[in-house]
N, C-alpha and C positions, 0 to 999 in steps of 0.2 A: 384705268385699263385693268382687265380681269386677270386674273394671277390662273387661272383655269390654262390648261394645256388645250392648241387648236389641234385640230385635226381636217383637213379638207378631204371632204368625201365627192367622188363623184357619181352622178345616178347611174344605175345598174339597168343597162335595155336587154342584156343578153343572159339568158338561164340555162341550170343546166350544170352537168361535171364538165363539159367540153368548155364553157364561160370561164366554171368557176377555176379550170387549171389554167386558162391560158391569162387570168387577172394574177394567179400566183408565179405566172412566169414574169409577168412584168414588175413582181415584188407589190403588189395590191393583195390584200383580204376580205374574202366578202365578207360583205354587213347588212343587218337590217335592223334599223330604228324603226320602234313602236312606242305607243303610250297614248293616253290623252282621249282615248277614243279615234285619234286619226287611222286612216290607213296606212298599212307597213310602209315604208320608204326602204326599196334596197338599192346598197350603195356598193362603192370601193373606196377602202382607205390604204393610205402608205403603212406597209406591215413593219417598215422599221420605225416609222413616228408612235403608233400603237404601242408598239412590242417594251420601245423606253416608257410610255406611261401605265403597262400594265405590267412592270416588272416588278414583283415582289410586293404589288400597293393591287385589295382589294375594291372591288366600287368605287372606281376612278371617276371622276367628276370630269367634263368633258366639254370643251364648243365644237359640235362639228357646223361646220362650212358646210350648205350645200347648195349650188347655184347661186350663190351670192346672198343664199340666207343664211343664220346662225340660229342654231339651237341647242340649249344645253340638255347635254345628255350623261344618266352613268354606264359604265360599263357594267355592264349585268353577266354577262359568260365570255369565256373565251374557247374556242378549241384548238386544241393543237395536236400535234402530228405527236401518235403516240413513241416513234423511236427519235426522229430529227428533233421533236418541240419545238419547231415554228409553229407560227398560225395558221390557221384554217379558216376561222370564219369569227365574226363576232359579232353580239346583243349589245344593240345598244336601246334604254330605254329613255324616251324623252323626261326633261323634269322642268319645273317653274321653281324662278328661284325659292319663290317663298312656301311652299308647299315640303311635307314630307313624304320620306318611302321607304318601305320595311325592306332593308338589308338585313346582311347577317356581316357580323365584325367579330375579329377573333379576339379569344380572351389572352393575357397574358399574368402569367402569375410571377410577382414580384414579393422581396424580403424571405426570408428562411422561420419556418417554423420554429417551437421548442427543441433543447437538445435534446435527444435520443427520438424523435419522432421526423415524418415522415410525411407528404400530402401527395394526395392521388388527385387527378385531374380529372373530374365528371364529365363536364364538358369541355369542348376546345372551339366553340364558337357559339354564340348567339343571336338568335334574330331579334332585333329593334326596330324602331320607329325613331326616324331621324331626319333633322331639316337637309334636304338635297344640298345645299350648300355646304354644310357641315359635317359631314357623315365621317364620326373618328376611325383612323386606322386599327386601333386595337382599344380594348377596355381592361385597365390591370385590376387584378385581380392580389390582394395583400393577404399573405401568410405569417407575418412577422410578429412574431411570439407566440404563433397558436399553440393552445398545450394536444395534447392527446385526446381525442374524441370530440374536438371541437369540427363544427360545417357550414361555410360558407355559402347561403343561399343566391340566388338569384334577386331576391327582395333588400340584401345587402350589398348590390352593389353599386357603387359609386358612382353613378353615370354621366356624363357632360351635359351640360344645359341642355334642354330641350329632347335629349335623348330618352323613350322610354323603352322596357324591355318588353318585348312580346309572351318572354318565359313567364309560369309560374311563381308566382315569389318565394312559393317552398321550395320549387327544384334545385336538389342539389347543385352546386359547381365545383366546389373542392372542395375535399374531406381530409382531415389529419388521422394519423392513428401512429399508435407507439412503433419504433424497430423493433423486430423480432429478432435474436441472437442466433441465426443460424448456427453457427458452428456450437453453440453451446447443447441443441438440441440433437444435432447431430451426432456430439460424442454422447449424449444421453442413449440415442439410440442403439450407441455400438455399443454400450457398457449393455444394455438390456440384450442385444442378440445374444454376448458373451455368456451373461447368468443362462442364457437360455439353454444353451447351447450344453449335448451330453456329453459326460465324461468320457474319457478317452480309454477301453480296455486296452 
């Protein structure tokens, strides 16, 4: 049995904001699955079954139900209601298991750099090539002992099997650089206004 989350959609005959409120009053979200070269298929899904497999998890791996057939799909977009955040509508794109598809997964940077230094984050997601079945929630990205002026490319990073990256292999991802002593340059400064500063008749 597939460990994938179902989802039962059913086909959508009626279009339109007057359809698509009155699917959100019965707690339904429209949807339309595409890919493969088929025709769109728009549907409706349960907005709370959705809502628990796109909480917090990227490119959701998916069976939807439809008329008693089963297709795996990922979640490609969602929208939601910019004040409430419920759903509004969602992408879903068809996939075979064995086949890839360029997502984007966020990076996460893990371990602490050198003492006194410091890493800035270039990017905070990247786009791949990845088996539909397997598509990692995050790719970490390791800081741990960098010294000062070292940079972590996109050609260094550690990917899951099968994973490859779409980036550049020189583009930056994270860069270290030393702390700078604020307060030390600070009173550098007030000592220098001071010298500046005229005598007092």
């Amino acid at each position: 049995m597939s460990d994938n989350p179902v989802l039962v959609a059913t086909t959508r005959t009626e279009f339109g904001k007057g359809a698509a409120r009155r699917a959100r009053r019965a707690k339904l979200v429209p949807a339309v699955l595409y890919g493969h070269g088929a025709e769109s298929v728009h549907v409706d899904v349960p907005e709370h079954d959705l809502f628990l497999i796109v909480r917090g998890t990227k490119n959701a791996l998916v069976e939807l139900k439809i008329d008693g057939d089963t297709q795996l799909a990922i979640v490609k977009d969602v929208q939601r209601h910019p004040v409430k955040r419920n759903l509004l509508h969602a992408d879903f794109l068809a996939v075979k298991a064995g086949e890839k598809v360029d997502v984007e997964v966020q990076l996460v940077v893990v371990g602490e750099p050198a003492p006194g230094t410091a890493y800035n984050t270039e990017v905070f997601a990247i786009a791949v090539k990845a088996p539909a079945t397997s598509i990692p929630e995050t790719i970490e990205v390791s800081v741990e002992g960098l010294e000062a002026g070292s940079v972590v490319r996109a050609g260094d990073l550690d990917l899951p099997k099968g994973v490859e990256c779409e980036l550049d292999p020189e583009a930056d991802i994270v860069t270290v650089s030393e702390i700078v002593d604020q307060t030390e340059d600070e009173g550098e400064a007030e000592a220098g206004d001071d010298a500046e500063a005229p005598a007092a008749e």
